[in-house]
Gaussian input, Z-matrix of N, CA and C with variables (Angstrom, degrees):
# hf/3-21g

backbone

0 1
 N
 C     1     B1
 C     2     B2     1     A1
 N     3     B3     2     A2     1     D1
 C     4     B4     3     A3     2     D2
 C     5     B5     4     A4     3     D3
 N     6     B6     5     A5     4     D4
 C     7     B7     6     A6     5     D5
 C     8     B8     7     A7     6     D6
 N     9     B9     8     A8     7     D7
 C    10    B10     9     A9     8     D8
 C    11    B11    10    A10     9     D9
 N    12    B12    11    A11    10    D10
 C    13    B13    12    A12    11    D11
 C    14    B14    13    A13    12    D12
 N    15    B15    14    A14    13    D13
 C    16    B16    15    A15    14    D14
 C    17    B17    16    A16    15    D15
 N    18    B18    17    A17    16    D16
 C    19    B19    18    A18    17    D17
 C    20    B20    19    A19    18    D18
 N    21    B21    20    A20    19    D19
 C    22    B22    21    A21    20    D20
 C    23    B23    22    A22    21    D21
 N    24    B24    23    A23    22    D22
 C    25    B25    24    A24    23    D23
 C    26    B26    25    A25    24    D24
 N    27    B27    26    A26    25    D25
 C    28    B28    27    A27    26    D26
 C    29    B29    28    A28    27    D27
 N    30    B30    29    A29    28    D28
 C    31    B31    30    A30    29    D29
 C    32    B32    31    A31    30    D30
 N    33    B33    32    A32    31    D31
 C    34    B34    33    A33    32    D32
 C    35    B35    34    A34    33    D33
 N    36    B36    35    A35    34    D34
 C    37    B37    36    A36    35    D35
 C    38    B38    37    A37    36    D36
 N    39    B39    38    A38    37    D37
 C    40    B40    39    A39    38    D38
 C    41    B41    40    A40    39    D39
 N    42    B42    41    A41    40    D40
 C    43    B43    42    A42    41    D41
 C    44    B44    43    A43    42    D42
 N    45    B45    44    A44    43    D43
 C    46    B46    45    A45    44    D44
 C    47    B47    46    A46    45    D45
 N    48    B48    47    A47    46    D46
 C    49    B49    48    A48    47    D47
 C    50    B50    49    A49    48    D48
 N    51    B51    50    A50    49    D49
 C    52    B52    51    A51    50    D50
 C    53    B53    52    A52    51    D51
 N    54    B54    53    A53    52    D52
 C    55    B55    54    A54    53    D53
 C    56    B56    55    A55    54    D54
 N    57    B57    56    A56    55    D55
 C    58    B58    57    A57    56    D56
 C    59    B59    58    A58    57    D57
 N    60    B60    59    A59    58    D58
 C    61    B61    60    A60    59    D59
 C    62    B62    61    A61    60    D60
 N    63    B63    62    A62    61    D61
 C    64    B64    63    A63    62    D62
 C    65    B65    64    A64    63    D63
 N    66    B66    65    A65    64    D64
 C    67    B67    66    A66    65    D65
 C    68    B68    67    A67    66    D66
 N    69    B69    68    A68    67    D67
 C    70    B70    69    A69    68    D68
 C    71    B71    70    A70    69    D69
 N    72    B72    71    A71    70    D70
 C    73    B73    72    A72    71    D71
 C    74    B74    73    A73    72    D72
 N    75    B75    74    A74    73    D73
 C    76    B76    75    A75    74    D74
 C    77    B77    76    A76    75    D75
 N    78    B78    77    A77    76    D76
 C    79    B79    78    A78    77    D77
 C    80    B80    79    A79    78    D78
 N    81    B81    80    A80    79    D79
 C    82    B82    81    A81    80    D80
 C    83    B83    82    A82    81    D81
 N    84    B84    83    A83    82    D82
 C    85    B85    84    A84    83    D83
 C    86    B86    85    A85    84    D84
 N    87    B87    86    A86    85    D85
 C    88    B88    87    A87    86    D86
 C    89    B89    88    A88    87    D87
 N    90    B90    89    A89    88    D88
 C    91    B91    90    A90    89    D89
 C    92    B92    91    A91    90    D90
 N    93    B93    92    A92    91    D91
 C    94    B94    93    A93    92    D92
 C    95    B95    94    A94    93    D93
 N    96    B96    95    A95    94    D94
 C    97    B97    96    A96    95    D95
 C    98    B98    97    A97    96    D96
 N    99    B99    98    A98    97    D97
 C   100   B100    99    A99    98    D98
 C   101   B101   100   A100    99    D99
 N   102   B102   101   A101   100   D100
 C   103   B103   102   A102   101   D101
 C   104   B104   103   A103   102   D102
 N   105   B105   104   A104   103   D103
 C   106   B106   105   A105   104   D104
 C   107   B107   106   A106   105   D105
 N   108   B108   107   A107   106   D106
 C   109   B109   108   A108   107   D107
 C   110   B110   109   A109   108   D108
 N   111   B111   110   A110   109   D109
 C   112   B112   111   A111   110   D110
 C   113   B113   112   A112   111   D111
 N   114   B114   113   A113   112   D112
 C   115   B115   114   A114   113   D113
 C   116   B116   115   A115   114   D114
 N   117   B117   116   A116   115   D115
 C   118   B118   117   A117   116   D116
 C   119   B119   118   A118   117   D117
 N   120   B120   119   A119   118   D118
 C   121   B121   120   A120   119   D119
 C   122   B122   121   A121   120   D120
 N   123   B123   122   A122   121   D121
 C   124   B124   123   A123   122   D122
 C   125   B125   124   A124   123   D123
 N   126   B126   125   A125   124   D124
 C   127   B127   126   A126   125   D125
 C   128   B128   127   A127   126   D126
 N   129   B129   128   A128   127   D127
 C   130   B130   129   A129   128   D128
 C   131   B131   130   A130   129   D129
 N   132   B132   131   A131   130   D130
 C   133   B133   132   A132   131   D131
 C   134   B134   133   A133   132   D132
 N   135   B135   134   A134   133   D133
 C   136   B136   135   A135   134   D134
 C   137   B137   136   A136   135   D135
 N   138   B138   137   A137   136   D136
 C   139   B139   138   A138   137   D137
 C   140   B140   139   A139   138   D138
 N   141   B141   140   A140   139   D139
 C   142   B142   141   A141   140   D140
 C   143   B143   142   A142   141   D141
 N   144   B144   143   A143   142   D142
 C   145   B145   144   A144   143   D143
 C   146   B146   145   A145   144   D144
 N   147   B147   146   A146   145   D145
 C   148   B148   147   A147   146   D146
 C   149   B149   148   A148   147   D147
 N   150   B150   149   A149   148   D148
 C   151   B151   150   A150   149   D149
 C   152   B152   151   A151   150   D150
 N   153   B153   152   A152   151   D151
 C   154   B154   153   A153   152   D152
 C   155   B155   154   A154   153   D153
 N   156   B156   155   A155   154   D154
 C   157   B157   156   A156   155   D155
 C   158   B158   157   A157   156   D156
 N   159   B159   158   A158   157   D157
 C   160   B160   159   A159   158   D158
 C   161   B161   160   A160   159   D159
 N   162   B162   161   A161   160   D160
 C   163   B163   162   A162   161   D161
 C   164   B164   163   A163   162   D162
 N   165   B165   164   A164   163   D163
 C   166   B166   165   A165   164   D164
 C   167   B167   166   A166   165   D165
 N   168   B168   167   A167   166   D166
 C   169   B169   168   A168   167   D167
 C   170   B170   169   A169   168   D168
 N   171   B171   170   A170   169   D169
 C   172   B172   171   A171   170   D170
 C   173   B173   172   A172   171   D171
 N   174   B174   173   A173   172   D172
 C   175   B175   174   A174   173   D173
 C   176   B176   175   A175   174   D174
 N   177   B177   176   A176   175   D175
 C   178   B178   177   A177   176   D176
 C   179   B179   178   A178   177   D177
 N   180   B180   179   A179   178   D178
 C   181   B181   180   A180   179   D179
 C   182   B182   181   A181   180   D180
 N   183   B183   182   A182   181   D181
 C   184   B184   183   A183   182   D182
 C   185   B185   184   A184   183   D183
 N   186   B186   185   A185   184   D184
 C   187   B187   186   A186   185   D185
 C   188   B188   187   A187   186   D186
 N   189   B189   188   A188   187   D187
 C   190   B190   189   A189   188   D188
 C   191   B191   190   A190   189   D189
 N   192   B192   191   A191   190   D190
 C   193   B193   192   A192   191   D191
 C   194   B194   193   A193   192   D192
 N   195   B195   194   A194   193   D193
 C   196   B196   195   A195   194   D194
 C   197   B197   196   A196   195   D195
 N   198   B198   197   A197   196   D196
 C   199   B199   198   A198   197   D197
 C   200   B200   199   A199   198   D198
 N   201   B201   200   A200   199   D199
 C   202   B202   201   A201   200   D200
 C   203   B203   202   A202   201   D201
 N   204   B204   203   A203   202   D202
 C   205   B205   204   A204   203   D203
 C   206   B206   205   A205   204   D204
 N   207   B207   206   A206   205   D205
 C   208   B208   207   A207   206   D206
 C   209   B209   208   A208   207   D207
 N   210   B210   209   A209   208   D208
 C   211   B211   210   A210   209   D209
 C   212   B212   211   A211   210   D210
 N   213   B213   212   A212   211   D211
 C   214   B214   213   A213   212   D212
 C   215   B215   214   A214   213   D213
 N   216   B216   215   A215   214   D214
 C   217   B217   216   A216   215   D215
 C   218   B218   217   A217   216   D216
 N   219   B219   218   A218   217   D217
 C   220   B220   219   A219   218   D218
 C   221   B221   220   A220   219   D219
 N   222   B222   221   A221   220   D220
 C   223   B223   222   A222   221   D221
 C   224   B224   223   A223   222   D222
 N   225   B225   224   A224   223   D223
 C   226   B226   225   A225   224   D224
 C   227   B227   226   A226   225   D225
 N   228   B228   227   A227   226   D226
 C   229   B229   228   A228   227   D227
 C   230   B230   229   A229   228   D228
 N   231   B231   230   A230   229   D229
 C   232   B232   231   A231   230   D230
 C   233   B233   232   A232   231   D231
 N   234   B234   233   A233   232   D232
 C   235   B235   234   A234   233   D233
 C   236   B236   235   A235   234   D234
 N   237   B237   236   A236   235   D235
 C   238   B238   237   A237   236   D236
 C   239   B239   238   A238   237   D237
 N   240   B240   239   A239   238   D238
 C   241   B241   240   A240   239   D239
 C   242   B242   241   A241   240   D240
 N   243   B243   242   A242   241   D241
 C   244   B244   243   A243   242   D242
 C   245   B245   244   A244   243   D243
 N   246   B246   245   A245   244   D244
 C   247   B247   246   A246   245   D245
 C   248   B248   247   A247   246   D246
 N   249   B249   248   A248   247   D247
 C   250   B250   249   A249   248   D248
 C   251   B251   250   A250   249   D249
 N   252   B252   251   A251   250   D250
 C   253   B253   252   A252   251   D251
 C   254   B254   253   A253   252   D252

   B1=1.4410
   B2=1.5337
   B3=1.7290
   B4=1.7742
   B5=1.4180
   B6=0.9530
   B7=1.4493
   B8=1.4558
   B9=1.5797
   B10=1.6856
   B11=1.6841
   B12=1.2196
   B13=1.3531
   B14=1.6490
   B15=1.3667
   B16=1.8144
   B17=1.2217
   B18=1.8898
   B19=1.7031
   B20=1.3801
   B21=1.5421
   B22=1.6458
   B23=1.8441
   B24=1.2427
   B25=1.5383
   B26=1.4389
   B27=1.4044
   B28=1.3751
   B29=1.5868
   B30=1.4585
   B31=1.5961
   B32=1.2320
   B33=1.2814
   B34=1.4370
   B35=1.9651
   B36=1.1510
   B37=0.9429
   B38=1.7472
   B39=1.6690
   B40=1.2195
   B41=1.4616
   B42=1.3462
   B43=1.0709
   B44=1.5043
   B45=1.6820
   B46=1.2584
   B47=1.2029
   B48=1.0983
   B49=1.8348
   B50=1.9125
   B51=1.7988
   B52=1.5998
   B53=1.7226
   B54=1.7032
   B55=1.7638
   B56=1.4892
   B57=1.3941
   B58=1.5444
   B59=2.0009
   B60=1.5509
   B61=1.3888
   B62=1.5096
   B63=1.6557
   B64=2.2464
   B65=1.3400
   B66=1.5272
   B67=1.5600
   B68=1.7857
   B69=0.9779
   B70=1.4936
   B71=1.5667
   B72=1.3627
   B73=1.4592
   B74=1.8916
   B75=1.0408
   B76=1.6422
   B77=1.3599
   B78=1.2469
   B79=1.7499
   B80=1.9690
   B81=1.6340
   B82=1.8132
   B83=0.7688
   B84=1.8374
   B85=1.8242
   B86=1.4540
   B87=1.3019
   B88=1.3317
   B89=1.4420
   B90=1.8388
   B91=1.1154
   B92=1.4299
   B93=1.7659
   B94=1.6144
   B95=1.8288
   B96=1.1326
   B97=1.4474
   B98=1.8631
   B99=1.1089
   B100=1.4324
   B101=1.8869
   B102=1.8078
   B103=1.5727
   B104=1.1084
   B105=1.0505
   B106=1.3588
   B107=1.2134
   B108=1.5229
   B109=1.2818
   B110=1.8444
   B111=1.1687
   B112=1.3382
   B113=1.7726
   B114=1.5750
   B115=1.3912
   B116=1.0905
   B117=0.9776
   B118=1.8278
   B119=1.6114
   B120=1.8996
   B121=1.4929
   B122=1.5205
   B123=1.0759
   B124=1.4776
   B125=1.9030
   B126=1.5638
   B127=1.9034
   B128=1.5427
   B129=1.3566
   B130=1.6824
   B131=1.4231
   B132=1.2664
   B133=1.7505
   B134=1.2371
   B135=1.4269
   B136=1.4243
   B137=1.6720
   B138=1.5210
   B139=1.7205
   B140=1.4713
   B141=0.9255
   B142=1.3393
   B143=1.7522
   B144=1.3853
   B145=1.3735
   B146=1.4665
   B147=1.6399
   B148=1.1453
   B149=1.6625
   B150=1.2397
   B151=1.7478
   B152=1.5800
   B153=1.3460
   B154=1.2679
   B155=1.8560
   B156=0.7077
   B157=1.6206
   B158=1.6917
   B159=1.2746
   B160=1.4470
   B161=2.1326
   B162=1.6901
   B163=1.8600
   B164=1.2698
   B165=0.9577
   B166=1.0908
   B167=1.5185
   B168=1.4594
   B169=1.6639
   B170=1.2905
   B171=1.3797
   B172=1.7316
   B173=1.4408
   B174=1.4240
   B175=1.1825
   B176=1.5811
   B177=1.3737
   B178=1.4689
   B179=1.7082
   B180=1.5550
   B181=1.2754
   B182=1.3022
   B183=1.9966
   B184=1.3438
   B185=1.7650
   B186=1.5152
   B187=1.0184
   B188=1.6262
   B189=1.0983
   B190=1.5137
   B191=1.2518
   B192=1.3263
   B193=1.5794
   B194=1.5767
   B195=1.5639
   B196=1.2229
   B197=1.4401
   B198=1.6676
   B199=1.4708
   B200=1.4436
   B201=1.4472
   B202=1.9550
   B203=1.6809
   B204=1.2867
   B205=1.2471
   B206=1.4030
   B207=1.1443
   B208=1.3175
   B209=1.5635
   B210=1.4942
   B211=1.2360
   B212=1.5724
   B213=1.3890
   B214=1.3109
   B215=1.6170
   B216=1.3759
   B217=1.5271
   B218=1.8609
   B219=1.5764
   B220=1.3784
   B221=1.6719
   B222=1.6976
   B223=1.2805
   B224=1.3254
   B225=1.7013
   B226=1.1520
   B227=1.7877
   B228=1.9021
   B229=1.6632
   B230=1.6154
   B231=1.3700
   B232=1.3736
   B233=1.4530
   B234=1.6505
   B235=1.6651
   B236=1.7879
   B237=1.2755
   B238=1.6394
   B239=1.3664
   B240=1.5457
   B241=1.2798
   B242=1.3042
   B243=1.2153
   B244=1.6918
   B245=1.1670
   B246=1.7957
   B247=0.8830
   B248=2.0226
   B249=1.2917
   B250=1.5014
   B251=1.4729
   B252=1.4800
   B253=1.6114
   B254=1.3686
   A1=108.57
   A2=106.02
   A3=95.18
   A4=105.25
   A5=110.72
   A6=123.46
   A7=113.86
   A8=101.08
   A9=105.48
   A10=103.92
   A11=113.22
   A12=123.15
   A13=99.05
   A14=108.61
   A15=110.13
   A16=75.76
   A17=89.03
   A18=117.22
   A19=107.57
   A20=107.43
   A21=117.23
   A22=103.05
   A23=110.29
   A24=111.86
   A25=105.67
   A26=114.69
   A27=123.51
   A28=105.15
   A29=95.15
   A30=108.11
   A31=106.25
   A32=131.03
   A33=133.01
   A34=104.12
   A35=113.50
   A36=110.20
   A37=117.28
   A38=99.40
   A39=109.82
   A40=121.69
   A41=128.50
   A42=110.39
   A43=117.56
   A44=127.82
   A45=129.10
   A46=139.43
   A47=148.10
   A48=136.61
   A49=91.20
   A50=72.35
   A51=96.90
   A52=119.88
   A53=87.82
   A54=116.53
   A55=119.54
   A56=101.82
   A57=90.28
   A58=91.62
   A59=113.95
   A60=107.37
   A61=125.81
   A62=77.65
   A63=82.23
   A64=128.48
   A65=107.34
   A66=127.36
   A67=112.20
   A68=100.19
   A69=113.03
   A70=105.93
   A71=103.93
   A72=120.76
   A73=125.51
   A74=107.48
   A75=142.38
   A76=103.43
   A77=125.83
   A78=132.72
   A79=92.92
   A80=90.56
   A81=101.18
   A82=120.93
   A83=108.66
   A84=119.92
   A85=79.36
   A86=142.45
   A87=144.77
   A88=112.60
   A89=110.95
   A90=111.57
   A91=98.84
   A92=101.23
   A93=107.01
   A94=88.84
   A95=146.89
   A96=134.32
   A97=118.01
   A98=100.17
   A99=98.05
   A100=96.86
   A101=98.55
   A102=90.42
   A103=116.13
   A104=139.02
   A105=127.66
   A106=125.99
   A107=121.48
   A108=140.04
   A109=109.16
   A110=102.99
   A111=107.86
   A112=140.88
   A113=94.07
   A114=114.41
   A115=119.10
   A116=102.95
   A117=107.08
   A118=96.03
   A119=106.15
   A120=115.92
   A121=109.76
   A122=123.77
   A123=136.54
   A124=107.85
   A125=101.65
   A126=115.48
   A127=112.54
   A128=96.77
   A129=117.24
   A130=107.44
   A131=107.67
   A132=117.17
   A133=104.75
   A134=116.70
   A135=128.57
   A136=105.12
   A137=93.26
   A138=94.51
   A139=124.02
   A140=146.30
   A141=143.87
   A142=115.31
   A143=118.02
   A144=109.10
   A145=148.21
   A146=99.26
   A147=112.41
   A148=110.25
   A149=105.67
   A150=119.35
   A151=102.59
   A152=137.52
   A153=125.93
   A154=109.70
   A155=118.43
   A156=129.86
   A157=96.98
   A158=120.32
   A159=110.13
   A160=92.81
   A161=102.26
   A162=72.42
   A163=98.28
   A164=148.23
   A165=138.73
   A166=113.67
   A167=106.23
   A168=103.46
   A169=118.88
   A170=104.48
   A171=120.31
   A172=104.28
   A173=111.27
   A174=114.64
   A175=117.01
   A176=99.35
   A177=106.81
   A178=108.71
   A179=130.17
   A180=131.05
   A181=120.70
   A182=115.42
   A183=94.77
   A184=87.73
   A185=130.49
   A186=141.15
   A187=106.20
   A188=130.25
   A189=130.94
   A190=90.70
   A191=141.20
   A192=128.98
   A193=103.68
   A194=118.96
   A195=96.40
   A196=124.27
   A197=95.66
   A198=107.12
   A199=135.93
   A200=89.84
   A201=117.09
   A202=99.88
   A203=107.91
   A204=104.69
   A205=118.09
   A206=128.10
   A207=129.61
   A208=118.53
   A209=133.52
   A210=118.90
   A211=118.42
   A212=143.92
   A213=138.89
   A214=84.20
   A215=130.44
   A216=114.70
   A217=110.84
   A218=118.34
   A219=127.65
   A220=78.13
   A221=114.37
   A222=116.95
   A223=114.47
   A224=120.82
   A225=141.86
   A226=97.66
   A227=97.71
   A228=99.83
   A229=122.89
   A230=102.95
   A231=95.13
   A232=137.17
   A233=95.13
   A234=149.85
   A235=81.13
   A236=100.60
   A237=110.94
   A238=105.55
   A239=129.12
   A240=141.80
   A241=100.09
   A242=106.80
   A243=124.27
   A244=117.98
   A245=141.42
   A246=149.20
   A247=90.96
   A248=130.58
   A249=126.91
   A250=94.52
   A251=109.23
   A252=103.38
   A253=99.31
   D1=143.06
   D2=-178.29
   D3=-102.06
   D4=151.34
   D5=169.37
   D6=-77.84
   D7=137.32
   D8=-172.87
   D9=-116.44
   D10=147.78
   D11=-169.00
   D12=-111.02
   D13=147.26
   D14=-169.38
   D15=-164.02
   D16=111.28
   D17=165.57
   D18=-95.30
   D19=125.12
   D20=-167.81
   D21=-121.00
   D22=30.25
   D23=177.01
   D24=-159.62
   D25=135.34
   D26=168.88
   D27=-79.21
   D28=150.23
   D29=-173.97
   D30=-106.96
   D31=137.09
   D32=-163.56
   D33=-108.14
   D34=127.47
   D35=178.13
   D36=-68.27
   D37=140.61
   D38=-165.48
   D39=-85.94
   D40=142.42
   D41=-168.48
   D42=-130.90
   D43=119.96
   D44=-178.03
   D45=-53.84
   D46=114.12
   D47=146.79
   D48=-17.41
   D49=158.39
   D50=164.57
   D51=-69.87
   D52=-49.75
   D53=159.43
   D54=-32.57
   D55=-49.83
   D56=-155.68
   D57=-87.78
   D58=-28.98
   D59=-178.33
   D60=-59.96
   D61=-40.37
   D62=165.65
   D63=-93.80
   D64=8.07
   D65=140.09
   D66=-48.51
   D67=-67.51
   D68=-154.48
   D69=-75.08
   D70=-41.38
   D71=158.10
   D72=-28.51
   D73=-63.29
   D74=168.84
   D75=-68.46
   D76=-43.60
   D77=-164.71
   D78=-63.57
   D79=-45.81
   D80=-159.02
   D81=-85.21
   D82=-15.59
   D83=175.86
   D84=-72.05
   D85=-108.18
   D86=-116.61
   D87=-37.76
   D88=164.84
   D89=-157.51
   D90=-77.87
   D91=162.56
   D92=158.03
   D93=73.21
   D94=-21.34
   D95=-177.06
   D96=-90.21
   D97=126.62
   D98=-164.92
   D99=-89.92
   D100=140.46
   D101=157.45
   D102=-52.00
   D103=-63.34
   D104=-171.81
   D105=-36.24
   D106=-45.54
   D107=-177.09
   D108=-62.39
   D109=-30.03
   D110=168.40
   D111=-103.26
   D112=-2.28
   D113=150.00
   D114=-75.30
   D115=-40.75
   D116=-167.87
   D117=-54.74
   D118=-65.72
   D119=-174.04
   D120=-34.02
   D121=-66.32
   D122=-155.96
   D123=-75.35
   D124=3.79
   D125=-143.84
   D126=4.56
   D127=86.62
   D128=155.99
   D129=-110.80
   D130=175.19
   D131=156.91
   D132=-85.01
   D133=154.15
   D134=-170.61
   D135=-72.99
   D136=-61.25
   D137=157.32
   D138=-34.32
   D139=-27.95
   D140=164.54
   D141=-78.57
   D142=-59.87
   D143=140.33
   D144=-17.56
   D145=-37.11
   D146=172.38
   D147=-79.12
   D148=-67.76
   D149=176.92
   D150=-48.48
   D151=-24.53
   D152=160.29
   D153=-60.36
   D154=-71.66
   D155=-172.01
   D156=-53.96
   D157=-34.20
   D158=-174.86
   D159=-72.29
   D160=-46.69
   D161=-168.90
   D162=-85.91
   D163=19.36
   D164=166.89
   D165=-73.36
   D166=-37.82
   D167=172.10
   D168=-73.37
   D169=-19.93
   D170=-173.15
   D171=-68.03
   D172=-59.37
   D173=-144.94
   D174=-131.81
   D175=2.46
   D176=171.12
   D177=94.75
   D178=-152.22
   D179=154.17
   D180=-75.85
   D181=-7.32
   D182=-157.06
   D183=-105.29
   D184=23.99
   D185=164.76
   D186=-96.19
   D187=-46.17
   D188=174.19
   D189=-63.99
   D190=-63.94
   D191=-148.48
   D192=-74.45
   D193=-16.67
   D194=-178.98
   D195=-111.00
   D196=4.60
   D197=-177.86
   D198=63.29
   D199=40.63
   D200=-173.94
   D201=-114.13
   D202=166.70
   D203=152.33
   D204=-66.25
   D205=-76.38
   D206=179.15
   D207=-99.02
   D208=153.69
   D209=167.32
   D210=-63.12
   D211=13.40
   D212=174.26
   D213=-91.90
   D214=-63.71
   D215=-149.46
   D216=-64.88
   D217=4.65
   D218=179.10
   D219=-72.57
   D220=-74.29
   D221=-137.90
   D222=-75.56
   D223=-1.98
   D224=-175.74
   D225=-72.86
   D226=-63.95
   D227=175.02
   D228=-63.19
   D229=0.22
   D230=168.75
   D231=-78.03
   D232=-37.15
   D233=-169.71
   D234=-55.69
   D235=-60.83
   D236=-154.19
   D237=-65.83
   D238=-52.13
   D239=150.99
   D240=-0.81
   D241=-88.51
   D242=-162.44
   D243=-66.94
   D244=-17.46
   D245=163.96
   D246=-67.21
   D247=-42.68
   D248=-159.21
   D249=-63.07
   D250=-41.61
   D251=-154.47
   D252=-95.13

């Protein structure tokens, strides 16, 4: 007989420090360290690990901290904001 699994709670998406992203960031550049090895640590997906280090090259910290691709598309949605109101 298989066993059935019944998820009875929504999972809230988790949300990083700046700290801990350019932790993990730095952890995964160094030599000999595998992304993986540092997803696992931190338990992220590597894919997310990855897309950190990609804006991070893009856009500096103030692209990780704001969770854009680049820091123009923050100031782009801002632009638009203020044109609404």
């Amino acid at each position: 007989m298989e066993a059935i699994s019944v998820i009875t709670e929504i999972q809230r998406r988790r949300r990083f420090s700046i700290a801990d992203k350019l932790r993990a960031v730095r952890e995964s550049s160094e030599p000999g360290i595998s992304v993986s090895y540092v997803a696992r640590k931190y338990g992220i997906p590597p894919s997310l690990l990855f897309n950190w280090r990609r804006r991070m090259a893009e856009g500096g910290k103030q692209a990780i901290q704001a969770d854009d691709d680049v820091l123009v598309a923050s100031e782009v949605r801002e632009l638009k904001r203020q044109l609404r109101e």
